[in-house]
Backbone as CSV, one residue per row, in Angstrom:
resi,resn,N_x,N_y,N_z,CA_x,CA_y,CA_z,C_x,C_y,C_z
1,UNK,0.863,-1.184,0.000,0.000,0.000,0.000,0.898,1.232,0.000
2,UNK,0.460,2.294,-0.888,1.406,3.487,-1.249,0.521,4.764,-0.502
3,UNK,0.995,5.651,0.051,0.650,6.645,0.922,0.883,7.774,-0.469
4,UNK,-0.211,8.790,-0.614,0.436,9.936,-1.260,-0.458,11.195,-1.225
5,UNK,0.402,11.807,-0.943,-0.689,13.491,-0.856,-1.127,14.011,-2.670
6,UNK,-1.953,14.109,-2.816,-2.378,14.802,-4.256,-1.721,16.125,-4.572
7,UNK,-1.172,16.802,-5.675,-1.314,17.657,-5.962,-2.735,18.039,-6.396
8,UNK,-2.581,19.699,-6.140,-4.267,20.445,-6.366,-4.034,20.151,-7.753
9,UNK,-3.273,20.329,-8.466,-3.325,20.204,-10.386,-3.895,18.697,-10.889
10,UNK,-3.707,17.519,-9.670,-4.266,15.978,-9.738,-5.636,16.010,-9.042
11,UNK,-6.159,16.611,-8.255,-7.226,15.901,-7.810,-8.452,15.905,-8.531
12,UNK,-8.572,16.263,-9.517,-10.032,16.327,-10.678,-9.432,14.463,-10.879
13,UNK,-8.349,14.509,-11.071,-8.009,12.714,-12.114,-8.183,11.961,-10.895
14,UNK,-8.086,11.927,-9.517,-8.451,10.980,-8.363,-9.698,10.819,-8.182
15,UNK,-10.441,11.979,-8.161,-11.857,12.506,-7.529,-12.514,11.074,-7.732
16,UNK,-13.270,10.683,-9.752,-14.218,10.159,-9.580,-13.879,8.597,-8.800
17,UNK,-12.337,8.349,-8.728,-12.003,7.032,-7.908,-12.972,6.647,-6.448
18,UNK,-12.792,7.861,-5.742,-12.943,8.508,-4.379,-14.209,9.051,-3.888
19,UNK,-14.666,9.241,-5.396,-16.127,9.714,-5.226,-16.878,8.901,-4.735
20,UNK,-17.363,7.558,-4.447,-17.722,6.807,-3.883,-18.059,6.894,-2.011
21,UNK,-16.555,6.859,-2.124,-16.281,7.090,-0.746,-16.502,8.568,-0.098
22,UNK,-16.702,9.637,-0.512,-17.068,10.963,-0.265,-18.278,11.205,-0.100
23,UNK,-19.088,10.260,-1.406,-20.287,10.477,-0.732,-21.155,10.034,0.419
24,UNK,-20.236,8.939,0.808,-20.441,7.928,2.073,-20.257,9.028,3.096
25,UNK,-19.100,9.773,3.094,-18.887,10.533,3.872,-19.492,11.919,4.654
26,UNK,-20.045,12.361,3.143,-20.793,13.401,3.302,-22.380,13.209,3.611
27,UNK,-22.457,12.464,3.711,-24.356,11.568,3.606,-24.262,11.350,5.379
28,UNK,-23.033,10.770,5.945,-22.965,10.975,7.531,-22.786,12.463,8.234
29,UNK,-22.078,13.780,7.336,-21.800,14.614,8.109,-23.094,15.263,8.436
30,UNK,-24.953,14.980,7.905,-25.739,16.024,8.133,-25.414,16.976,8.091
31,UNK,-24.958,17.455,6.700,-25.326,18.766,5.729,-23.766,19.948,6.658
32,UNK,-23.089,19.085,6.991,-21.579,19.911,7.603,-20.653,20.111,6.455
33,UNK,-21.031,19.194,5.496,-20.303,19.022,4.402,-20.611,18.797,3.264
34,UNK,-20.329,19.419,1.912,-20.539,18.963,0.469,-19.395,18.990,-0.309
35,UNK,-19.522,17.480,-1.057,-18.930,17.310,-2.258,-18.192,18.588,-2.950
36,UNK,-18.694,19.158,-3.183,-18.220,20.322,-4.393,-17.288,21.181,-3.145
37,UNK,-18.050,21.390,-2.066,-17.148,22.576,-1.487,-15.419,21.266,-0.877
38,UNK,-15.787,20.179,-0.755,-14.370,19.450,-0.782,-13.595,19.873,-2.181
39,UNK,-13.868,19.527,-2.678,-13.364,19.464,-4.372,-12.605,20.416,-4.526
40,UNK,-13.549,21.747,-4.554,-13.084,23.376,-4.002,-11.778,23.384,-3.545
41,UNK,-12.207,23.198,-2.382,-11.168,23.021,-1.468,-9.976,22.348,-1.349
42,UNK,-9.706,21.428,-2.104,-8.583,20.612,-2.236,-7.777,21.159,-3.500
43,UNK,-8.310,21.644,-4.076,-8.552,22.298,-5.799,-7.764,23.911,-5.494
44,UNK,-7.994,24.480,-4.110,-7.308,25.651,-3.681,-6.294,25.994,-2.639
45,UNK,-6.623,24.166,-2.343,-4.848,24.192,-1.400,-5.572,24.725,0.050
46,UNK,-6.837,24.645,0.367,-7.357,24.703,1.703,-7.472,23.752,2.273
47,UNK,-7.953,22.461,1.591,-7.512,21.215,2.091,-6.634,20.509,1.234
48,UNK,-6.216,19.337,2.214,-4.839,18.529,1.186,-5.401,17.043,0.966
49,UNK,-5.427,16.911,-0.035,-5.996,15.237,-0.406,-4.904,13.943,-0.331
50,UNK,-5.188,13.137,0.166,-4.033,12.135,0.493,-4.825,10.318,0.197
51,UNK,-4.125,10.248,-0.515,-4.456,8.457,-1.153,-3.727,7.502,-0.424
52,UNK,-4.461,6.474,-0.293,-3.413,5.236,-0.709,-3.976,4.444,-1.413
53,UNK,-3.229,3.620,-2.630,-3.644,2.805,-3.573,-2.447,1.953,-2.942
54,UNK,-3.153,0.874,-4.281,-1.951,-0.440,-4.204,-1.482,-0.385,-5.810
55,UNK,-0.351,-0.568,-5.744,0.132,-0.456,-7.254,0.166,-1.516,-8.040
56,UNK,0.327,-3.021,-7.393,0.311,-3.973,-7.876,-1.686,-4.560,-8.175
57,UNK,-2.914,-3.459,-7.972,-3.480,-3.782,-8.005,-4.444,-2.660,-9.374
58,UNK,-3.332,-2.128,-10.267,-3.886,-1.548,-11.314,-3.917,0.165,-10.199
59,UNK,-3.228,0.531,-9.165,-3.230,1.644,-8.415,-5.018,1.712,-7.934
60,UNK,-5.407,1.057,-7.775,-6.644,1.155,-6.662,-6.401,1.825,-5.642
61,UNK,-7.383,2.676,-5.827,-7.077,3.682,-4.203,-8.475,3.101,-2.808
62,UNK,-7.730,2.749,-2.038,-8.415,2.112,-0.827,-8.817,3.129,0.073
63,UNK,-8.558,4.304,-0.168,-9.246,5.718,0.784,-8.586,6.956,0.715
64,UNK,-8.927,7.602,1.345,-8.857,9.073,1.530,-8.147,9.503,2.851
65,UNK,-8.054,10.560,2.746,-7.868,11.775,3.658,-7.548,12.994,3.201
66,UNK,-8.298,14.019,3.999,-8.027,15.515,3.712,-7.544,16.053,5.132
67,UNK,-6.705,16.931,4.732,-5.957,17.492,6.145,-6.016,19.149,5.884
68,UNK,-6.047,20.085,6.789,-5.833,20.998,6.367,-4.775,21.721,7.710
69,UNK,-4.457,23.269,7.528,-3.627,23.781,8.910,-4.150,24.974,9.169
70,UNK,-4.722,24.521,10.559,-5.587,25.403,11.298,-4.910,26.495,11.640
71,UNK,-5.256,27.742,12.222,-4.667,28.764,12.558,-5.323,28.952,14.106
72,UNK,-3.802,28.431,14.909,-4.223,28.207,16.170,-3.584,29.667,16.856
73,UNK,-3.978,30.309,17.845,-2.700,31.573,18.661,-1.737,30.872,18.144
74,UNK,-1.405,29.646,19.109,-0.104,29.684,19.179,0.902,27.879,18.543
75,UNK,-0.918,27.243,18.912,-0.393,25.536,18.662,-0.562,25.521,16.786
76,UNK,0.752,24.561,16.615,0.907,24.783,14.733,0.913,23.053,15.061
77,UNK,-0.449,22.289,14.380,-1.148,21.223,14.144,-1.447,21.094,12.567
78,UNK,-1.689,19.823,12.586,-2.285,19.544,11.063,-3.974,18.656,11.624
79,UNK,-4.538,19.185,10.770,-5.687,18.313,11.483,-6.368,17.765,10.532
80,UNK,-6.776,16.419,10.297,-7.409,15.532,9.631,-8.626,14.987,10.110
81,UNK,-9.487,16.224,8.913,-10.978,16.370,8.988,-11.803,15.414,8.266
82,UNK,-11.525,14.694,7.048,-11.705,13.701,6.076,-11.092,12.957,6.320
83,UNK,-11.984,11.875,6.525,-11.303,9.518,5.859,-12.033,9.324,5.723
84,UNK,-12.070,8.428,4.242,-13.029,7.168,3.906,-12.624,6.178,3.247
85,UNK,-13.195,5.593,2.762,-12.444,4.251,2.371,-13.070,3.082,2.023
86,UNK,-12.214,2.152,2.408,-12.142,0.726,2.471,-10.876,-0.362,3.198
87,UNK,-11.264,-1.285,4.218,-10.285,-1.796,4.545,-9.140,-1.393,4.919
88,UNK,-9.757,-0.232,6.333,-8.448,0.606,6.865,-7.980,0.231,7.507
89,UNK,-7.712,-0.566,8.140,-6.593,-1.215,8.679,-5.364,-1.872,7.701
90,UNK,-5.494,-1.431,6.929,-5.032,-1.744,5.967,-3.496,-0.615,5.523
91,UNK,-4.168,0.897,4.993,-3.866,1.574,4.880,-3.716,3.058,6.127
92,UNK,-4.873,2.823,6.969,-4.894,3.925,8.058,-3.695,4.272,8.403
93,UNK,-3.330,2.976,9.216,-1.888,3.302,9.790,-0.446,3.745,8.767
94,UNK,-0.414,3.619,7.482,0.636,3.915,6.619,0.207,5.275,6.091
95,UNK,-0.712,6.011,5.661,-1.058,7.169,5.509,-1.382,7.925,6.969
96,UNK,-0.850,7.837,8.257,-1.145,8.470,9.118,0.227,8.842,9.517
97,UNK,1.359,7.662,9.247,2.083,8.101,8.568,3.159,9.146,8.301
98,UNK,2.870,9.275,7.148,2.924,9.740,5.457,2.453,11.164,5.921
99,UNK,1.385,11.417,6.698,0.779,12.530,7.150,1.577,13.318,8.402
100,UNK,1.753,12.558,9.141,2.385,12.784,10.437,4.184,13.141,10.034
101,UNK,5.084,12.596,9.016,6.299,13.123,8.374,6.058,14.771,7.802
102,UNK,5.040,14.567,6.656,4.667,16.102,6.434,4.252,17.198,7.321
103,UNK,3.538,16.178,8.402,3.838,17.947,8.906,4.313,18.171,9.470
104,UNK,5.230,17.118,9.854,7.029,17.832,10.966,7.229,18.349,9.940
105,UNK,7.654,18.173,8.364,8.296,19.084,7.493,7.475,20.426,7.050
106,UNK,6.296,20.626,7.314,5.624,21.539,7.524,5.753,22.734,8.232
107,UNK,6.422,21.852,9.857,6.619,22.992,11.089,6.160,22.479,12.085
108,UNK,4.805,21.602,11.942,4.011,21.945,13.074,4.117,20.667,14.087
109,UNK,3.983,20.572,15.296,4.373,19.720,16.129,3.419,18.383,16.757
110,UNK,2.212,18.861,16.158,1.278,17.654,16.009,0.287,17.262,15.138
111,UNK,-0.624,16.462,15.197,-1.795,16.118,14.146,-3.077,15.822,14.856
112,UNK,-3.953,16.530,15.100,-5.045,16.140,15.309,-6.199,15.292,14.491
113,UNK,-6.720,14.449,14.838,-7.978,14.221,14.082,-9.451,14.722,14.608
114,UNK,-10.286,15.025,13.561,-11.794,15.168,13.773,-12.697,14.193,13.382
115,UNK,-13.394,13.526,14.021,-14.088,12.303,13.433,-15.522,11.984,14.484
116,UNK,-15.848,10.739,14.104,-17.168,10.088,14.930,-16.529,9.182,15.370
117,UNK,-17.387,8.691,16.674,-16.443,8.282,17.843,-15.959,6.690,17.941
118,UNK,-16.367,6.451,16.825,-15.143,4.601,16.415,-14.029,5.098,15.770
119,UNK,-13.910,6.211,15.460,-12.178,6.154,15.232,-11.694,6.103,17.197
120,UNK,-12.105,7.057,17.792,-11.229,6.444,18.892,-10.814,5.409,19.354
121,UNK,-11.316,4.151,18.972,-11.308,2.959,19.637,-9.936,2.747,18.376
122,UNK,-10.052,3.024,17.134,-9.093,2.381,15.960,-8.212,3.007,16.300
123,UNK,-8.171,4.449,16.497,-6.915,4.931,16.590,-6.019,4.894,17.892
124,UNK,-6.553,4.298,18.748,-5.799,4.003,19.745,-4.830,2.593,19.777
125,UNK,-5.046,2.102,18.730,-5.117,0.796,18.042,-3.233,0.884,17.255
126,UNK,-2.963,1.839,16.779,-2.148,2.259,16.147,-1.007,1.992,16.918
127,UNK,0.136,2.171,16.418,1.181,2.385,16.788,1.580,3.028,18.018
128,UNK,1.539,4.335,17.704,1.672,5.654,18.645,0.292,6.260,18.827
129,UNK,-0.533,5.589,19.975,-1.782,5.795,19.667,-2.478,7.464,20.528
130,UNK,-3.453,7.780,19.623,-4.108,9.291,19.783,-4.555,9.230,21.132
131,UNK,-4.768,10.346,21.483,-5.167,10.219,23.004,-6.519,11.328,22.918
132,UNK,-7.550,10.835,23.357,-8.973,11.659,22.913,-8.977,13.047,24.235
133,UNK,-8.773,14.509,23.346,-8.883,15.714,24.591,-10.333,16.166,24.096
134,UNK,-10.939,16.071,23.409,-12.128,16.821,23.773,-13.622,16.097,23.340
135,UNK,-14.745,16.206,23.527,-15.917,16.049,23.418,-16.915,16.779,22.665
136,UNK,-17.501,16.543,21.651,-18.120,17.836,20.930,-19.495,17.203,21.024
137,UNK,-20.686,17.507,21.502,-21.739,17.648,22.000,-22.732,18.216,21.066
138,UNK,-23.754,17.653,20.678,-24.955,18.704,19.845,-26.095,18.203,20.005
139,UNK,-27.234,19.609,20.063,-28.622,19.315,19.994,-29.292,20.344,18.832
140,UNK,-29.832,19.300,18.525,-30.721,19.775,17.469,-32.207,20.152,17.727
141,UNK,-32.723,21.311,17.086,-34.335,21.963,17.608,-34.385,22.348,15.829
């Protein structure tokens, strides 16, 4: 399995691979998120698109991630707001990575993720596993 960040000039030629999996994604966020404004966004270097395929399998890409860099006072993070996929255990841990090198070469001194709450259980699972600081709470009227 190959880890790789997209260039914005590549992600129109990944998209319809991925499209699958985006819309899986976006169909869970209740309307936090759309298709096009990802696209946008990856397309303007606000978010960063990151693959892994297998090469020996015609380059099948087995999922996603988008990361972008928040503007904290003072903490310089990368935070990974997008995954989808297939068969992440597979790839999770090698594109987390792939992710986690870039953004020491970036600057910044950690990586957060944003997600629903079975990544905590996976990502603790990992290697160097995440440690959950906050709780995000909502009611709807």
């Amino acid at each position: 399995m190959t880890p790789s960040i997209v260039p914005p000039e590549h992600v129109t030629t990944v998209w319809l691979q991925i499209l699958p999996y985006i819309r899986r994604l976006t169909r869970r966020s209740e309307g936090r998120i759309a298709e096009l404004q990802m696209l946008e966004d990856c397309i303007a270097r606000t978010l960063q698109l990151w693959i892994a395929f297998e090469e020996t399998e015609g380059n099948k890409i087995y999922g996603f991630a988008m990361t972008r860099l928040p503007k904290y006072p003072t903490a310089k993070l990368t935070s990974i707001d997008y995954v989808g996929g297939e068969k992440a255990e597979l790839w999770i841990p090698i594109l987390l990575d792939a992710i986690e090198s870039w953004s020491k070469e970036m600057g910044n001194t950690g990586v957060e993720v944003i997600g629903r709450l079975g990544w905590e259980k996976f990502l603790q699972r990992v290697d160097r596993p995440f440690i959950k600081k906050y709780v995000v709470m909502e009611r709807k009227f």
